[in-house]
C-alpha positions as CSV (number, residue, x, y, z in Angstrom):
1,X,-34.2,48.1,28.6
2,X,-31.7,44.8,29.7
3,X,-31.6,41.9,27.1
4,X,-31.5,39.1,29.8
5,X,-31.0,36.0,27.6
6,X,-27.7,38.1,26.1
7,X,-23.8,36.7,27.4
8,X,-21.1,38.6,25.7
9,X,-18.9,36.5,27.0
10,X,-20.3,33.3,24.9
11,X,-19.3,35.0,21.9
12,X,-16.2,35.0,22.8
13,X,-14.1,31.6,22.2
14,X,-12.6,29.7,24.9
15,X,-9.2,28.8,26.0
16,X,-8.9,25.7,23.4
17,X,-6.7,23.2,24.6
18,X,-3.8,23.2,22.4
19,X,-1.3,21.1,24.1
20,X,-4.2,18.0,23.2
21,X,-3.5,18.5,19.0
22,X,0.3,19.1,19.4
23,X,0.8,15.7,21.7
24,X,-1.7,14.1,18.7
25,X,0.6,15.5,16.2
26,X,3.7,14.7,18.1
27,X,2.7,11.1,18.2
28,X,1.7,11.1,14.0
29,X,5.3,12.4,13.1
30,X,7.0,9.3,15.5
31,X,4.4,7.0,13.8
32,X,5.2,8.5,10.4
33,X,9.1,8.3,11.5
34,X,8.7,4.6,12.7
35,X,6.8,4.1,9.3
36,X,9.9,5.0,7.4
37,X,12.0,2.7,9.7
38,X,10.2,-0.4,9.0
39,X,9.8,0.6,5.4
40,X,13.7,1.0,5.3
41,X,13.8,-2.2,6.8
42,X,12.1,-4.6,4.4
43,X,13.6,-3.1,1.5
44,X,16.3,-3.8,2.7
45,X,15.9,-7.3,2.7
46,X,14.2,-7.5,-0.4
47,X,16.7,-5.7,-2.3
48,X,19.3,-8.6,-1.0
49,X,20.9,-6.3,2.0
50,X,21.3,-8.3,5.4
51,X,18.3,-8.2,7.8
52,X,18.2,-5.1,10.0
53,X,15.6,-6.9,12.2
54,X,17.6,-9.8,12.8
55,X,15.3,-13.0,12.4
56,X,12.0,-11.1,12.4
57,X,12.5,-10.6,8.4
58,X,14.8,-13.1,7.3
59,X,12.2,-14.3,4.7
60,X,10.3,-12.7,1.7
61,X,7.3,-13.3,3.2
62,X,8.3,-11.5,6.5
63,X,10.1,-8.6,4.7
64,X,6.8,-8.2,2.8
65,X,5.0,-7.7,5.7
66,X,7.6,-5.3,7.7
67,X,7.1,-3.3,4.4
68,X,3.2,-3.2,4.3
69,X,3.6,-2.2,7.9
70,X,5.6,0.2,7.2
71,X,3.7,2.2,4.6
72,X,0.6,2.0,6.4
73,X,2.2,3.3,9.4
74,X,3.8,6.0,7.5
75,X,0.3,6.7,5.6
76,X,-1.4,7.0,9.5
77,X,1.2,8.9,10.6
78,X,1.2,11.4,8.1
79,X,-2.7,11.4,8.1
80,X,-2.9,12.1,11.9
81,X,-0.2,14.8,11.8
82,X,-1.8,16.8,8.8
83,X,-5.4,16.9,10.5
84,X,-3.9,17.6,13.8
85,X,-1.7,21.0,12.0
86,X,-5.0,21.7,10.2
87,X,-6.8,21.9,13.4
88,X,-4.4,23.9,15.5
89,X,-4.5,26.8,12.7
90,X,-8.2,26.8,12.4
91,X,-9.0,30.3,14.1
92,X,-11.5,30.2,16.6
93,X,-11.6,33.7,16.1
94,X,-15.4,35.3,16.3
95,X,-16.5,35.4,12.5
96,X,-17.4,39.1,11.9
97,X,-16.3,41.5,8.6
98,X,-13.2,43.4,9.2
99,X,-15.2,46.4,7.9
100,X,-17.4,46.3,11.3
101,X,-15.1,46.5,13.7
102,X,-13.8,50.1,12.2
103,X,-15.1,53.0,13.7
104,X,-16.9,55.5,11.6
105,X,-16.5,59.2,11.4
């Protein structure tokens, strides 16, 4: 008797594409490391240091803003580089008990 609706192969995960989360996570840590630049930056200038930027934050206003931008670049950054590692150590294994793969005898 032949189960016809029955693939073992479909149990079986594919070839996930890896390289796809790495470059994602790749690109979080350069946002998370241009984060701390700019964050680096406008603290700089608010804490009386000469500009780093030049004439982009030569005033409060603009060092403010160059140190908002910062930390929400460093918050995306980190965000998209955590999810990214979570998802490339998510096994795509087949979830069965260990105990039923063991032969008996």
């Amino acid at each position: 008797m032949k189960s016809e609706g029955f693939d073992a192969r479909r149990l079986r995960p594919r070839g996930s594409a890896t390289w796809r989360w790495r470059f994602f996570a790749g690109c979080g840590a350069v946002f998370a490391g241009l984060g701390i630049l700019l964050l680096m930056a406008g603290a700089a200038t608010l804490l009386g240091r000469p500009s780093a930027l030049g004439p982009l934050n030569d005033s409060i206003g603009a060092a403010l803003s160059i140190l908002v931008a910062g930390i929400l670049l460093l918050w995306a950054g980190v965000y998209i580089w955590r999810r990214c590692r979570r998802r490339l150590r998510r096994p795509d294994d087949l979830s069965m008990s260990p105990g039923l793969l063991k032969k008996r005898g």
